[in-house]
KEVOSE-818984 format. One record per residue: z, x, y of N, C-alpha, C in turn. Coordinates in steps of 0.1 Angstrom, whole numbers, plus 5000, padded with zeros to 4 digits. Example, Ala and Ser with C-alpha at 12.3 -4.5 7.8 and 13.67 -1.06 7.14 Angstrom:
# residues 2
507851324943507851234955507851324967;507151284978507151374989507951295000;
# end
This chain:
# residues 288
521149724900522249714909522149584917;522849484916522849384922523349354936;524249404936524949384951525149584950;525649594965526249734969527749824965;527449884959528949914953529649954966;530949954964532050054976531450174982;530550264971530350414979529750384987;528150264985527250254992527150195008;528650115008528350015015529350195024;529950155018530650325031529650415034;528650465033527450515031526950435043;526750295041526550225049526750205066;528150205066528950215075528550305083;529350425076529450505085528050595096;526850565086525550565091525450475106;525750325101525550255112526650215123;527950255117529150285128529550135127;529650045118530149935120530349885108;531249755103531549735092530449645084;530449645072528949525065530049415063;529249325067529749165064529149135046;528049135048527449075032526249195029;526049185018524449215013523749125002;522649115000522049004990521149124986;520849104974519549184970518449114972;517249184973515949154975515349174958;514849074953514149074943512349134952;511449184942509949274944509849404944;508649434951508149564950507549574941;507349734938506549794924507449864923;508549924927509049984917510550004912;511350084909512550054906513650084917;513250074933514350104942514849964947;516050034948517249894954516549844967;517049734968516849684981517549544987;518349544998519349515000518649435014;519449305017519349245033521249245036;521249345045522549395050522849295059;524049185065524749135071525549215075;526049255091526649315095527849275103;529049325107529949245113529549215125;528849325132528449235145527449155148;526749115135526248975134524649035131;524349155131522949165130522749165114;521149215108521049215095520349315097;520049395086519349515085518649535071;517549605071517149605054517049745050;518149745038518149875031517449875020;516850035016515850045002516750194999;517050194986517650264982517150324970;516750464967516050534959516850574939;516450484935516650524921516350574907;515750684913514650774901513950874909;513750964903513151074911511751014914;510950964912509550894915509850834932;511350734931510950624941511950744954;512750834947513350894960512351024965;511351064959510651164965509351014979;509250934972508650834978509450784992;510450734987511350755005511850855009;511750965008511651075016510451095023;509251105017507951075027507850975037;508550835031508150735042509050785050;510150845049511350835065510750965070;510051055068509051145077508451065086;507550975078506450915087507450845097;508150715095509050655105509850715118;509950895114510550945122509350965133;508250985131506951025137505750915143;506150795137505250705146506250595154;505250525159505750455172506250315169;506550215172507250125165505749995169;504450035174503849925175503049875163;503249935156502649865140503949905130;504849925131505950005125507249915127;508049895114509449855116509949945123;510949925130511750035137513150085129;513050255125514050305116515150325119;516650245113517350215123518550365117;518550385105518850525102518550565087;518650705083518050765074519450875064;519550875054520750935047519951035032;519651165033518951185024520351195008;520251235001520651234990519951314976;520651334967520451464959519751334950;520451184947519551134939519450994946;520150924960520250834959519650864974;518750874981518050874996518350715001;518850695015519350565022518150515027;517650505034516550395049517050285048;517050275064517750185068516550105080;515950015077515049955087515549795093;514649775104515049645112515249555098;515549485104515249325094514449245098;513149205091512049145088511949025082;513248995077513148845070512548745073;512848725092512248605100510648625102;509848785099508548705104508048635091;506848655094505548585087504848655079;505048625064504648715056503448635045;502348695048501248595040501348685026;500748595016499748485020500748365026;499748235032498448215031497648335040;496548335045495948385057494848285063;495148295073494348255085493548335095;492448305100491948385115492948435123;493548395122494648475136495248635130;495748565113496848625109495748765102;494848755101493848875098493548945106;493048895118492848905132493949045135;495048995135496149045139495849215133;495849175113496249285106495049415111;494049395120492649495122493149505134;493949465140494649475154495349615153;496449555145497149685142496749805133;495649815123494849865121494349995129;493749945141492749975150493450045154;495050015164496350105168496550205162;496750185146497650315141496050385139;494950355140493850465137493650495147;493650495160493550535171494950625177;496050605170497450695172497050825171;497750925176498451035173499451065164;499651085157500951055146500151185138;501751325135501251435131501651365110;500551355104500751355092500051435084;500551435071499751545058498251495053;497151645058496151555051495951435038;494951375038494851305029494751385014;494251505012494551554997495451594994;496651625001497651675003498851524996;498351434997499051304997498751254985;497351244985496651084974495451224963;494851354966494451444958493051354955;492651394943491151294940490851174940;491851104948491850964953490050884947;489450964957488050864957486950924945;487451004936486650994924486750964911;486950804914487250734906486250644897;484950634901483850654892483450744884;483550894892483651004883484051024874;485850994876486950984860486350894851;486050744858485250674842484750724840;483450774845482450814834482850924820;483750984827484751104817485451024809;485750884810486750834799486650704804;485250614800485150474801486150394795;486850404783487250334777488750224783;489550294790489850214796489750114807;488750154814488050064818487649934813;486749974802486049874796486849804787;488049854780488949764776489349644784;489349614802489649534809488749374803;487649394799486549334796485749244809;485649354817485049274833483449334831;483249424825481649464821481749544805;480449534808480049574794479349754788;479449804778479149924779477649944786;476449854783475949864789475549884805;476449784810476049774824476849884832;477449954824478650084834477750194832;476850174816475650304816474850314822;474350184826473350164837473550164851;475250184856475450114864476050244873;476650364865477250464866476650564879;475250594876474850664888474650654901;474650504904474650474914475750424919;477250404911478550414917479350564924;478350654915479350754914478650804930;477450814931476550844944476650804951;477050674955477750584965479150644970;479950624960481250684962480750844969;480050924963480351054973480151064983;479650954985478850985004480150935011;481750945008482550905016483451025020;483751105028484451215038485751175037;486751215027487951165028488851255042;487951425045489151465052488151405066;489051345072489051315083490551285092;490751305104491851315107492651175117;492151065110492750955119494150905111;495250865115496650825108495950705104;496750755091496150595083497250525072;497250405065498250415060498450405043;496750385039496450345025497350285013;497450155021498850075008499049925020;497849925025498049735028497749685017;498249575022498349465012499449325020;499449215012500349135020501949135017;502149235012503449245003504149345016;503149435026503349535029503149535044;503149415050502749385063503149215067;503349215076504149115083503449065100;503848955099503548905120504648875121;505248945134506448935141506248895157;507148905165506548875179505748975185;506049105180505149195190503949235177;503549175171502349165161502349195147;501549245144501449255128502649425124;503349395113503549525116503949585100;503549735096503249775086504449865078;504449785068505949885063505449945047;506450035042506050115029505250195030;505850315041504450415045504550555037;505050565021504950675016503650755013;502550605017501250695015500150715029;501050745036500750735053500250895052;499050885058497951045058496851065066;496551175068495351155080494251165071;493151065075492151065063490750955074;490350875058488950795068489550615070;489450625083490450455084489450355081;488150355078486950275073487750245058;487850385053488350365036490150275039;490650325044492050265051492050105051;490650075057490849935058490149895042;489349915037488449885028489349845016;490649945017491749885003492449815004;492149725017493149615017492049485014;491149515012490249395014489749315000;490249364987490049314976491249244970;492249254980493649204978493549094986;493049064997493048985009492148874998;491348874997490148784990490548744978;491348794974492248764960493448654963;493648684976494748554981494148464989;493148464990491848344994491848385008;491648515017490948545028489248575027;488848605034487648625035487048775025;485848745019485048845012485049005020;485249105015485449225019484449265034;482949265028481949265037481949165052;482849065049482548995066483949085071;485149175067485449245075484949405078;484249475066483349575065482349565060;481249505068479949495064479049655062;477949645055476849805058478249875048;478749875044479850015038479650005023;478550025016478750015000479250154997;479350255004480250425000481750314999;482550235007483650255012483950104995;482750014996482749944983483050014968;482250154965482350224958483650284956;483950374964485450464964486350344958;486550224969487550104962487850094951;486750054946486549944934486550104920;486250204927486350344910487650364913;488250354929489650364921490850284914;490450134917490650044906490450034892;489050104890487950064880489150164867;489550294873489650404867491650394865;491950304872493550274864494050214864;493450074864493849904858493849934848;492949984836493049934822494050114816;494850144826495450264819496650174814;497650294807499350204804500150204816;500750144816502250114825502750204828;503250224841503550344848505050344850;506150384839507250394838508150334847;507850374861508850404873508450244887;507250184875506450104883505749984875;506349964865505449844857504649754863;504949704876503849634879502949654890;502649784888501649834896500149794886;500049784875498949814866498449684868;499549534872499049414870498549404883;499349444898498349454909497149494909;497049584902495649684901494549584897;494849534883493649414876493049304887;494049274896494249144899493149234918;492949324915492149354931491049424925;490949424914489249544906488749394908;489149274899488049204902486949164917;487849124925486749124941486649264944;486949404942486249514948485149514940;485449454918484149514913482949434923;483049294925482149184926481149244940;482849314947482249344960481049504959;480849584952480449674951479049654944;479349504935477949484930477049414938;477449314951477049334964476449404970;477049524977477049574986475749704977;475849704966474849814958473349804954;473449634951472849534946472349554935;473549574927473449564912473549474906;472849424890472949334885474449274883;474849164879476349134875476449164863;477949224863478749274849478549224835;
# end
């Protein structure tokens, strides 16, 4: 859908009590929801995501839970919400104007552990973590049950996963996923912004109370991949939080394409490499 049809933009309206001047679509994401930068007649802009498959509308239904329940200091502020049988509304600030890296800089990293630190220190009533993400962190475990796609990636060799396997998988367990800090497991720079009142975190369908060490740890093979700093100078001492990462990369980069999300599988390749590199670091294992 390229522009907003009649129903939507009345949809539109009557949500926010005023007429739409324009909409443009937003080309990105991962997956197949609309997404709209609203022009409004009284001059403001607003950003709509619009739910198109049962995958992406059970997904914004969770995030507009969360938006209803946290505070707006690391959070776009939700300007309204429209549920629907197939087509769920959100309606958030407009974000166009800040600062969306890459690049990154000291400040602009600075910032993102700022806000970090906030939402894990919040209150914010959310669903535990297994309740949300399930066997998230045994993702060394599953290779070992079914190397093969893995090793199709061609980043190591059968040998070195045989050799390499007991002490990923034992690392990874020593990490306590139920823990009760709000967290939001889905940074990245696609998914966070600097505005005037700081960094602030949007796409919170995977927002859960869990371990905010692991919380930060998955944004850090993505950061290093857009040329910020190596994982360990923001979590140093953590090869458990190295481990969990990089097996859950390890275990579904080299699966197929995920219908509702095609390019989720190419993000995935593009962050196994600095978590593997980072885990053979932090383990001090031979290289792949």
């Amino acid at each position: 859908m390229a522009t907003p049809d009649a129903l939507l933009i009345g949809r539109l309206e009557r949500l926010l009590a005023t007429e739409v001047h324009s909409a443009v679509a937003i080309k990105g994401g991962y997956t197949p929801a609309a997404r709209w930068s609203v022009s409004l007649h009284s001059g403001k802009r607003v950003f709509v995501k619009m739910a198109t498959t049962q995958m992406t509308a059970e997904a914004l239904r969770r995030e507009s839970i969360v938006y209803a329940r946290i505070t707006d200091e690391f959070a776009p502020r939700m300007l309204a919400w429209e549920d629907d049988a197939d087509h769920p509304l959100l309606v958030l600030e407009d974000l166009s104007g800040a600062q969306w890296p890459p690049p990154w800089n000291e400040k602009l990293v600075g910032g993102v552990l700022e806000a970090l630190e906030r939402l894990h220190r919040s209150r914010v009533d959310l669903p535990p973590f297994r309740d949300v993400h399930g066997a998230f962190a045994e993702g060394w475990q599953q290779v070992a049950r079914d190397p093969a796609p893995f090793l199709s990636l061609g980043l190591a060799s059968h040998e070195w996963l045989a050799r390499s396997l007991p002490r990923l998988v034992e690392a990874s367990s020593d990490v306590d996923t139920v823990e009760d800090s709000p967290t939001h497991f889905d940074v990245r720079s696609d998914n966070l912004c600097r505005t005037a009142r700081g960094v602030l975190l949007v796409d919170w369908n995977g927002a859960c109370l869990g371990n905010d060490a692991l919380d930060t740890g998955f944004w850090l093979p993505s950061l290093e991949a857009e040329g910020g700093p190596k994982p360990e100078h923001i979590l140093p001492d953590r090869p458990d939080v190295a481990a969990v990462v990089s097996g859950f990369f390890a275990v579904r980069a080299g699966q197929p394409e995920i219908e509702d999300a095609p390019r989720v599988r190419w993000v995935q390749k593009q962050q196994l490499g600095p978590a593997l590199r980072w885990v053979v670091r932090a383990l001090g294992l031979q290289e792949p």
